[in-house]
C-alpha angles and dihedrals in degrees: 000000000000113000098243089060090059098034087098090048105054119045081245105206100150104031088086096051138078113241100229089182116020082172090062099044093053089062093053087045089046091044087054091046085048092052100042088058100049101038103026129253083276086069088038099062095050093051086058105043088048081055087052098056103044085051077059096049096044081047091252105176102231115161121239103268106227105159128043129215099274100267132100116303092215107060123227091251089058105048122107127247106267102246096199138081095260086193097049100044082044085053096054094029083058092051090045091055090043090056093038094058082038087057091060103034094066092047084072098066108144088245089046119031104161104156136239150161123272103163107052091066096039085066103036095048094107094048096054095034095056093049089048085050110042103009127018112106126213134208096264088063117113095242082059098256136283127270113228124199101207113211105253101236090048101066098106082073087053092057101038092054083049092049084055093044087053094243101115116032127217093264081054089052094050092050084069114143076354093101099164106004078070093055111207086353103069125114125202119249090243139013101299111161088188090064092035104029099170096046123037117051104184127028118214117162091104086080127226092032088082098073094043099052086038082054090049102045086051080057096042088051092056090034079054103052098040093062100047105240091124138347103253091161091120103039112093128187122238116196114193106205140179122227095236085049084068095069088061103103076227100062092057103023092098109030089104080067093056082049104042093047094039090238091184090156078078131102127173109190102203105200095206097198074155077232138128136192083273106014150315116000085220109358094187097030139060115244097188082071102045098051086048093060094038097052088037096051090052091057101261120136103245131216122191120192106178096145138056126223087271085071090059105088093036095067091038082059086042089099092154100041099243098120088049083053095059095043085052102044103044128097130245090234089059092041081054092043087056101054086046087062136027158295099262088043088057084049098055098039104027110037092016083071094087134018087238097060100032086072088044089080096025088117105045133095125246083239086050092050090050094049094062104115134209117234115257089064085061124101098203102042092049090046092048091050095050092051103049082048086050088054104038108110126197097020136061108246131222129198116201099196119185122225144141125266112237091011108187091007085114130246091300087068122018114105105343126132099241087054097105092054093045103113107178143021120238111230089259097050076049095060092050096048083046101060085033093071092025101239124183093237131120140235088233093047087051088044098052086074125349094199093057109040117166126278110223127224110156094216127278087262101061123099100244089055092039080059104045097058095039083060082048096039080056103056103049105277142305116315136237093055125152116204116185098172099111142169108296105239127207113231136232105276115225096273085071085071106044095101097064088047095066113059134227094280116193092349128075124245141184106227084234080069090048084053100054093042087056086049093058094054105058093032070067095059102119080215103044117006098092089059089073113094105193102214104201120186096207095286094089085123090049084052103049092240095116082096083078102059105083099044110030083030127204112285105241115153097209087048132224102318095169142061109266104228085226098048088127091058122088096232096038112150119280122198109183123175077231099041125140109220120079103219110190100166123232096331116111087182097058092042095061097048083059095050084047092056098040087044090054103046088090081078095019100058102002090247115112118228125172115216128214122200111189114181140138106293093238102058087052121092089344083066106022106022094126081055090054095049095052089050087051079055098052086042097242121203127226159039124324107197111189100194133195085030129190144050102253098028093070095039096144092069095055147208099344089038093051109098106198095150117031087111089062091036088055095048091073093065112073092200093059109092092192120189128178103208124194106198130031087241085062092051093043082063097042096055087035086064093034092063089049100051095050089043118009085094092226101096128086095217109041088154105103145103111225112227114211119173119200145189129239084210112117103218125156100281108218129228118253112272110255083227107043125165095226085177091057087047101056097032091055121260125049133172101253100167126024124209120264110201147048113257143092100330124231136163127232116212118199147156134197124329086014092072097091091042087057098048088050092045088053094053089050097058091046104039096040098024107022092238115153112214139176117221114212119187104226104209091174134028091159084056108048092045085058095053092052093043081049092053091048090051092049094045084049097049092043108042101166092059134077121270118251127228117253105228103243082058089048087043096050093035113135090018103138120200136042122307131240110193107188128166127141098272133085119283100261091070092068096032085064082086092033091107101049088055119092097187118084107269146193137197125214114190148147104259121177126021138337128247136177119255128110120305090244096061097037077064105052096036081059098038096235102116124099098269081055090045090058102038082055094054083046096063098039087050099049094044074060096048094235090116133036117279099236092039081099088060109046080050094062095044093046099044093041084232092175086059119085081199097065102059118113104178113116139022136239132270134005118143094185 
């Protein structure tokens, strides 16, 4: 190969340089031969690291080394005594990944067919069943237990360990991908703790938000921990990864964090099959090098495992490095095309590369060349691995651990591109696997019906089973394991919210200010204030919430080592190792696999937290909406606050700051609760029921994360009204200003940041056309559109009874007169509730894109402000006959509706 293709592959230190005196050389390669072989590699890497930094400090110019030649990183002479029963654990593995391909394979009956993967688990097997065995913690264990994130595909492993622990049944077995046909017996395709609550903890099929999460709740743990809310010091996290994964932004984007905090409770597990979904991961490339760069480079400690115990004596025999050289200079997709063939063909075109190897292997067998196995299907080496991650201190550690995708599948399988969408075994792939993994079946039980062949479970009696849970008893309990039992909290009493209730008075507020000021209050609650945990995306300034910093402080763990440069001010920038605020930088991402990991330690750690994302409104489920959705699947916990909302309110910032859709966007995820709200004292009730929810203990689904989107708008926040209707507040739609006067009804619809728009445009109906109209505030369209869909469902399901009446219809009941629903968002938000409406009705919205420009002229560019509130009634009106015909008209021409300059709804300033 030329030497630019492999550059990326070999450390490469000496590729770039003339060797002056090859003679010489030879003598310093032959002394640390020399030296490797009398004291050991241990002595040997302190010789050379003591070389590397005098060439620093002689200002010797050596490269960092980032990648390493393509063998194990642990040498033979370092790694640990394997403490296990290797026959017995290869016995019941065998059995797990029988039961596992059997799992499948009867899901693809002809009258089922539901899918599935056989050949993630069958080459991963060893690297899950040596950490079940030897490493993995439960939650009976003293530390308190591990959290592991399972590699999606891989989840037919995870059942099948459970079917031999007597956890899942064969009918259970049989329910896979068949969630509710099965009835209680159904289990979810991947690892989806909201399908499969007591069972599953992390889900991480969506690939790429594995690792990040993965990346957070290590953080949470330490965040945790420091601030003294539990001892995690002995819980470690363990993230189970493919090789293809890697590629997802997501799967290295944070990896800087794991550094940066020495999150050295932290593990990725990389299963390099050098596979993808389609193919090779870098065919002509090596992957196993490039992630060791990468996660060198970003400051990990990094393990590789390529070669099983059998290499071991080769490249002890490999006196001149040509067999090194090989490993080092040959492509994945070669390294693929091997395992898909045989042992001569690795002869000829592996070892047949050079003379020297070529006489390696002069005396084995084709069988014995076959049988040389990559690493991670090796006990010891993966052992040995584990444990030297285990140990590491000061840095996460990642194991990039070589196998082959569908091993012992067959050669159907093993290896070839097509594998991962290989569903099923003919019978005779099934006899093979069979004898491979020496099953007690029979042909004739295979035979009797090759779409339904026997699972295998030796009886719970039996040595190999007695073992298996004693290693398991041992080490806390069976994983994966969900608890959602967690410390009662005592709730905020009604003085934490006072200060919504009153109102702005003279001064003007944002209701994200009213927000924040809500916030401080019950951050203050001597019971339960020390449970937020206040998530800010770098805008805390934008958002007013500097105000926390020096008292709630900046989580760092290593704490504030400089000078701030605003030490002299009131509200300078705090870091504390204790601190409250999780500060992630400008990195939405990030922050929401913090707030997934916070909002989750109610199951995870039995300690409830409540989370509380603030961010602008925009870079929320537009950007991070797959992350939202997996935190819907773990049942995360908290508060979603989506500020300087709307598309027409932050108009300075322009056309991908304008947020004119996040309600609609919300309203795809179950698990999102989102309210609008106009005024502080309706936020104060709407957090107020969202704690409660989450952790009042009375709800029966307290898993939900509660979506607010506020405005960065001052405006006079009212008091709360001596008469509200809370229950209209929280359900979605209350009356907030009656009409006045006597005159054609109609009724004014609006949320958030419309409100004011809504009480100009009223006055003047009433004061310029004599039109007497009712102003709602509408706090939640998504609601109440969930409510009406509800009461369909439930009129559908029950024909016999009567109906009953969605609540926006009870609320408007009664109403008379056409309907003008108006927010800062496009149309479609209020016409979610169009159709449960009897009255004639018409959306204003902003509909296209942003811009910058004043709010009063985005307004009115969009025809949402009050004088397009009223133009609007006027139409509807006269098509009744209740107002003149030309009054429409007269409005437009009055109000210069068709002139952006004319608009008047709305002030200036306000970043908060």
């Amino acid at each position: 190969m030329a030497d630019d293709h492999i550059s990326h592959i070999r450390s490469g230190l000496t590729s770039q340089l003339p060797d002056r005196d090859p003679e010489e050389t030879a003598e310093w390669l032959e002394s640390f031969d020399d030296l490797v072989e009398a004291q050991g590699t241990e002595r040997a890497q302190f010789i050379v690291r003591s070389l590397l930094q005098r060439a620093g400090a002689k200002s010797v110019g050596v490269p960092m080394v980032t990648t390493t030649d393509y063998v194990n990183t642990i040498p033979v002479d370092q790694e640990p005594d394997f403490p296990g029963d290797e026959e017995v654990e290869r016995r019941y593995r065998a059995w797990m990944r029988w039961n596992a391909a059997v799992m499948v394979h009867r899901g693809q009956q002809p009258d089922i067919g539901v899918g599935g993967h056989i050949s993630t688990f069958a080459g991963a097997a060893t690297l899950y069943e040596v950490g079940f065995n030897h490493f993995f913690r439960g939650k009976n264990h003293a530390g308190g237990g591990d959290q592991i994130f399972f590699q999606g595909h891989a989840s037919p492993g995870m059942y099948a360990r459970a079917f031999m622990e007597g956890r899942l049944s064969e009918d259970d077995l049989d329910g896979f991908r068949q969630e509710k046909s099965k009835g209680g017996h159904g289990l979810p395709s991947y690892p989806h703790p909201r399908n499969l609550p007591d069972f599953w903890e992390f889900p991480t099929v969506s690939m790429g938000i594995g690792p990040a999460n993965a990346i957070y709740q290590a953080q949470a743990n330490r965040y945790m921990h420091n601030r003294g809310i539990k001892d995690t010091s002995d819980q470690h996290v363990w993230a189970f990864l493919g090789d293809g994964e890697m590629d997802e932004p997501e799967s290295r984007g944070f990896l800087q964090l794991a550094a940066n905090e020495k999150l050295d409770n932290l593990t990725f597990v990389i299963n390099c099959n050098l596979q993808r979904l389609d193919g090779p991961v870098r065919g002509n490339g090596k992957i196993m090098q490039e992630l060791e760069a990468f996660f060198r480079g970003a400051g990990w400690n990094v393990i590789k495992v390529p070669w099983g115990r059998e290499w071991d004596a080769l490249l002890e025999k490999d006196k001149t490095g040509a067999l090194v050289d090989i490993m080092n200079q040959t492509p994945d997709g070669d390294y693929q095309t091997y395992k898909a063939e045989s042992g001569a063909f690795v002869r000829e075109h592996f070892f047949g590369k050079s003379p020297e190897t070529k006489e390696l292997v002069a005396e084995m067998s084709d069988d014995e060349i076959w049988n040389l196995k990559r690493g991670g299907h090796d006990y010891h080496k993966v052992y040995a691995a584990y444990r030297a991650a285990m140990e590491f201190k000061g840095k996460p550690t990642v194991i990039l651990a070589k196998t082959v995708k569908g091993y012992g599948l067959g050669p159907h399988f093993e290896a070839r591109n097509a594998t991962h969408q290989m569903k099923k075994l003919t019978l005779d792939d099934l006899k093979a696997f069979r004898d491979h993994l020496r099953i007690p079946i029979t042909d004739e039980q295979l035979e009797a019906d090759p779409y339904r062949p026997p699972y295998y479970h030796p009886g719970s009696d039996s040595p190999e089973i007695k073992y298996m849970m004693e290693r398991r008893a041992a080490l806390g309990g069976s994983v994966p394991e969900r608890r959602s039992k967690h410390q009662e909290v005592t709730l905020p009493d009604e003085k934490a919210y006072a200060i919504a209730k009153r109102g702005s008075g003279k001064q003007e507020a944002a209701t994200t200010m009213a927000f924040v000021r809500l916030l401080k209050d019950i951050m203050r609650d001597k019971n339960f204030g020390d449970r937020i945990v206040p998530i800010v995306p770098d805008e805390a300034r934008t958002f007013g919430m500097d105000s926390f910093f020096p008292t709630a402080k900046i989580y760092n763990p290593k704490g504030q080592n400089y000078l701030s440069v605003d030490r002299d001010l009131v509200l300078a920038y705090k870091e504390s190792p204790a601190g409250q605020i999780l500060h992630p930088g400008i990195n939405e991402a990030g922050a929401l696999g913090a707030f997934t990991g916070i909002g989750t330690a109610y199951a995870t750690h039995g300690e409830p937290l409540v989370p509380v994302y603030v961010f602008y409104s925009m870079f929320g489920f537009q950007r991070t909406g797959d992350q939202f959705w997996a935190a819907a699947d773990q049942m995360t916990r908290g508060f979603i606050i989506g500020a300087t909302a709307g598309r027409t309110t932050l108009t300075g910032e322009g056309l991908q700051h304008a947020d004119g859709h996040s309600p609609i966007l919300a309203s795809t995820n179950p698990a999102v609760v989102t309210y609008d709200p106009a005024y502080g004292y309706e936020i104060g009730h709407i957090v107020r029921a969202g704690l409660e929810r989450m952790y009042g203990g009375e709800h029966a689904d307290p898993n939900v994360m509660y979506y607010l989107t506020v405005y960065n708008e001052p405006i006079s926040q009212p008091a709360e009204p001596e008469e509200l209707d809370v229950d209209g507040v929280l359900k979605g739609i209350y009356l907030a200003a009656p009409a006045q006067v006597d005159g054609p009804r109609t009724q004014l619809l609006a949320s958030g940041v419309a409100m004011p728009w809504a009480i100009e445009a009223q006055k003047m109906l009433a004061d310029e056309w004599g039109v007497s109209a009712d102003v709602w505030s509408v706090t939640s369209w998504n609601e109440l559109r969930r409510d009406a869909l509800a009461a369909e469902e439930e009129s559908f399901l029950n024909p016999s009874s009567e109906a009953r009446t969605p609540f926006i219809a009870q609320q408007l009941a009664g109403a008379t007169g056409p309907v003008v629903a108006v927010s800062d968002y496009m149309s479609s938000v209020p016409d979610q509730v169009r159709q449960y409406v009897p009255n004639e009705w018409a959306s204003l919205g902003a509909d296209g894109f942003g811009f910058s420009d004043t709010r009063a002229a985005a307004r009115r560019f969009f025809k949402i402000d009050a004088h397009s509130i009223v133009v609007r009634t006027l139409q509807m009106l006269a098509r009744r006959g209740e107002v003149s015909a030309d009054a429409p008209q007269q409005a437009f021409e009055r109000y210069q509706l068709d002139d952006v300059n004319a608009g008047t709804s709305g002030n200036a300033g306000g970043d908060a």
